[in-house]
TORLUMNU-187351 format. One line per field, with one value per residue (C-alpha): residue number from 1; residue in three letters; x, y, z. Coordinates in pm, 1 decimal, always signed. Example, Ala and Ser with C-alpha at 12.3 -4.5 7.8 and 13.67 -1.06 7.14 Angstrom:
resi: (1, 2)
resn: (ALA, SER)
x: (+1230.0, +1367.0)
y: (-450.0, -106.0)
z: (+780.0, +714.0)
***
This chain:
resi: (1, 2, 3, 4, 5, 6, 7, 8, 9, 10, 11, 12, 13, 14, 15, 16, 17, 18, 19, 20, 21, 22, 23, 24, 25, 26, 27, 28, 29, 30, 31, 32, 33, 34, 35, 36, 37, 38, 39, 40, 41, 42, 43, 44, 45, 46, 47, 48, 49, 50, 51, 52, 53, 54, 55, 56, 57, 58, 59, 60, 61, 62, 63, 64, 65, 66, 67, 68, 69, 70, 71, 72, 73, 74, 75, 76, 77, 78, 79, 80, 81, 82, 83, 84, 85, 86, 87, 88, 89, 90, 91, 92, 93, 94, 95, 96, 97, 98, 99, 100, 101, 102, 103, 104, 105, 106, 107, 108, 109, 110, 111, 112, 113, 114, 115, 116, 117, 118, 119, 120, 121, 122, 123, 124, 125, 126, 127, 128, 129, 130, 131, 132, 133, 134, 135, 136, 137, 138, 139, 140, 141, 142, 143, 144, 145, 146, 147, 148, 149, 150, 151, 152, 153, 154, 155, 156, 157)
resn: (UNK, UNK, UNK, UNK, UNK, UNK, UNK, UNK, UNK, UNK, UNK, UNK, UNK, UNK, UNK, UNK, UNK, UNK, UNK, UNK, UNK, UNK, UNK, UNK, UNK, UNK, UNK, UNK, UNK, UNK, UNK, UNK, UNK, UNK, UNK, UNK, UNK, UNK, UNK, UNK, UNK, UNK, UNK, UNK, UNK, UNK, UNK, UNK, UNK, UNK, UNK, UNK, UNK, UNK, UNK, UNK, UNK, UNK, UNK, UNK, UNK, UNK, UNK, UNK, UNK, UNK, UNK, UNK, UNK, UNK, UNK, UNK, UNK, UNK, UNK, UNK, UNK, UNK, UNK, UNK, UNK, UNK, UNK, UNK, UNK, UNK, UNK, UNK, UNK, UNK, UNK, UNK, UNK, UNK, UNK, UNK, UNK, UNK, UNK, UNK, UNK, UNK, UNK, UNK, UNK, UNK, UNK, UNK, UNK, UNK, UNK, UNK, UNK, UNK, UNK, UNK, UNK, UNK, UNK, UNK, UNK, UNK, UNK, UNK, UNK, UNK, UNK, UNK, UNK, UNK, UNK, UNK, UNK, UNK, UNK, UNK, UNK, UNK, UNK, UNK, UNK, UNK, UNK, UNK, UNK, UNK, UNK, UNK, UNK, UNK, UNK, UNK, UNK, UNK, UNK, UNK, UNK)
x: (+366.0, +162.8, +520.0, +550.0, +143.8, +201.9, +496.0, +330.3, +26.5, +231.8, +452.6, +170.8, -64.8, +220.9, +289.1, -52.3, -140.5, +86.7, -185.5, -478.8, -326.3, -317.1, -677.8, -785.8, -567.7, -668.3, -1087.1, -1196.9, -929.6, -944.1, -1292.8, -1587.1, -1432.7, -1232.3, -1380.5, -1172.4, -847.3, -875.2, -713.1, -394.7, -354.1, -376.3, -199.5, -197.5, -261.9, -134.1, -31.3, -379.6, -549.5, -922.5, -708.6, -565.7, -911.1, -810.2, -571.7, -763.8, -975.3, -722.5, -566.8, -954.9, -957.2, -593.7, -751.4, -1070.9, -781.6, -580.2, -895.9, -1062.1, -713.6, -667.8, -981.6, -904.5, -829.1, -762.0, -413.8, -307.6, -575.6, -326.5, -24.0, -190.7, -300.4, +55.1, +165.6, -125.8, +1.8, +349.3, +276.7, +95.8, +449.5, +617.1, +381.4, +393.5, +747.0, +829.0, +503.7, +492.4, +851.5, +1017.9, +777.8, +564.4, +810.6, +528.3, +769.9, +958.8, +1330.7, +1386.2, +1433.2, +1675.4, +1562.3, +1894.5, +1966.8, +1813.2, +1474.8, +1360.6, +1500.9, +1264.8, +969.1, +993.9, +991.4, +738.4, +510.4, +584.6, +473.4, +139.4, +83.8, +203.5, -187.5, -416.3, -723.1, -943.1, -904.0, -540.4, -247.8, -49.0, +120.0, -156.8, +101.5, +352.5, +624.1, +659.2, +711.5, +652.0, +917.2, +926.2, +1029.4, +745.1, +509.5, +607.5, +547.5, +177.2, +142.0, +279.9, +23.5, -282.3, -176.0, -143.4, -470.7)
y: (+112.6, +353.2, +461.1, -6.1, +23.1, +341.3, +198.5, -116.2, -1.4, +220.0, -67.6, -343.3, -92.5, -7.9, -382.4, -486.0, -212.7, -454.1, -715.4, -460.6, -290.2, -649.8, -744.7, -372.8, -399.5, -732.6, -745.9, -387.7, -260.7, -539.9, -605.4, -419.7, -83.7, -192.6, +98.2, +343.7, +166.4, +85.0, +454.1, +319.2, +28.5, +298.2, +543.8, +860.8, +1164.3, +1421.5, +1458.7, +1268.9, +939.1, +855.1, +586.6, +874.7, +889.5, +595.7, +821.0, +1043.3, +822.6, +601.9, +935.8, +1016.7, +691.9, +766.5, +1166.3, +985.0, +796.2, +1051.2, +1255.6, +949.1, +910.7, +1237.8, +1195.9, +1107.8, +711.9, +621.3, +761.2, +406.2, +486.3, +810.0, +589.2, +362.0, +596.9, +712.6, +402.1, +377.1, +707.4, +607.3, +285.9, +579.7, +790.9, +468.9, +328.5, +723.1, +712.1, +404.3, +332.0, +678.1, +774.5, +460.1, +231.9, +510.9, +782.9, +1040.3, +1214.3, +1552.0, +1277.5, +971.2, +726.5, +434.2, +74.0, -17.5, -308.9, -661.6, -549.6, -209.5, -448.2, -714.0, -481.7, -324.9, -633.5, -789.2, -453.6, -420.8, -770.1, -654.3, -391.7, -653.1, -746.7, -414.3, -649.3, -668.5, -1032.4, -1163.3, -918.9, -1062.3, -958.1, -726.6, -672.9, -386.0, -347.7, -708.8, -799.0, -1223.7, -1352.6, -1254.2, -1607.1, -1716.0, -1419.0, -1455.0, -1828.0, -1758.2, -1441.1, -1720.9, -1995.7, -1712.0, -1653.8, -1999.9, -2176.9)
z: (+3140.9, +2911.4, +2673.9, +2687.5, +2552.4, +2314.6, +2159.4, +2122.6, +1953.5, +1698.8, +1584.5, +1609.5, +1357.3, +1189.5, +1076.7, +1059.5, +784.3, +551.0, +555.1, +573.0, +239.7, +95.0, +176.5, +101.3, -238.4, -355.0, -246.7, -242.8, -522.6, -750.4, -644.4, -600.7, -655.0, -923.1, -1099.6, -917.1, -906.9, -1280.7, -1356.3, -1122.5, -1397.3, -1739.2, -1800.7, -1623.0, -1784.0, -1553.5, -1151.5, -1034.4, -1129.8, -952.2, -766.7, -521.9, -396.6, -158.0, -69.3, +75.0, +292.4, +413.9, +532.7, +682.6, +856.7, +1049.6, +1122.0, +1297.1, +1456.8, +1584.3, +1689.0, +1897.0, +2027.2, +2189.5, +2385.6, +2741.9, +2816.5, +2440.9, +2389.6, +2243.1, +1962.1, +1869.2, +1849.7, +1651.0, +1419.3, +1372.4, +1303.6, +1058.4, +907.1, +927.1, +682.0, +480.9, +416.7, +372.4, +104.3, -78.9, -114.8, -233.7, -398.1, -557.8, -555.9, -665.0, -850.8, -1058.4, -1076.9, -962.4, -729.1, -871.8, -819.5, -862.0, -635.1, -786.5, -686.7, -540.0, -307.8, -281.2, -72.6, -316.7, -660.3, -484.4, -408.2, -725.2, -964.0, -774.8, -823.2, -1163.7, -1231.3, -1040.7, -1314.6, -1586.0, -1617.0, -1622.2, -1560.0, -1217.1, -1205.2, -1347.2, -1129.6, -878.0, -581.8, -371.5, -102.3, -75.2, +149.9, +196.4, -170.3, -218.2, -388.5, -789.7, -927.4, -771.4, -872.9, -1211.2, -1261.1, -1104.8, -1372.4, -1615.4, -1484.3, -1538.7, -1855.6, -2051.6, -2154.8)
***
């Protein structure tokens, strides 16, 4: 029963961290802390932008995880926090490898889903303001006809 519960909690966080990096993206990002995702929307002079200071405490977040998970009863808190870290790798290699080229290769957006995931980001960066980008999700990219008819909608008078 506990590998049924393990595997459930890794896969459940996993898949929920999609909608958790939406609300994060689009109300903390783009909101109040808009000052620190701003350098994500300019461009980047050099390896690091303020922006990768998310980064760093998402990656906090799944460590307090996997430490409160390795106490004794809360093992489904470690699986969850590699599921949580699992999203993580995910979102740094196609994020960071294939949409903003900050890996030492390249990753070529090829096939429907990374074409798909990379329009629809690249129409997120279209706008470099707090309040007019679309598309806060990631690695469930909304449709880009769509997208772009909102981006279009924000833009006209």
């Amino acid at each position: 029963m506990s590998t049924v519960v393990n595997v459930a909690a890794f896969f459940a966080a996993l898949l929920a961290m999609e909608a958790v990096a939406w609300a994060m993206h689009r109300y903390v990002m783009h909101g109040f802390l808009w000052s620190l995702h701003r350098s994500h929307h300019e461009p980047r002079a050099g390896w690091f932008e303020l922006n990768d200071l998310f980064g760093l405490v998402f990656a906090a977040i799944a460590i307090g995880g996997f430490w409160l998970g390795a106490q004794p009863g809360w093992t489904p808190l470690w699986w969850a926090a590699a599921g949580v870290t699992a999203y993580g790798v995910l979102y740094a290699l196609v994020h960071d490898g294939l949409v903003h080229q900050r890996w030492p290769f390249r990753i070529p957006p090829k096939g429907r889903y990374l074409k798909r995931l990379y329009q629809a980001h690249r129409l997120h960066h279209a706008v470099a303001t707090k309040d007019g980008a679309v598309s806060f999700g990631f690695l469930a990219p909304s449709d880009v006809r769509r997208l772009s008819a909102e981006l279009r909608a924000r833009r006209s008078p």
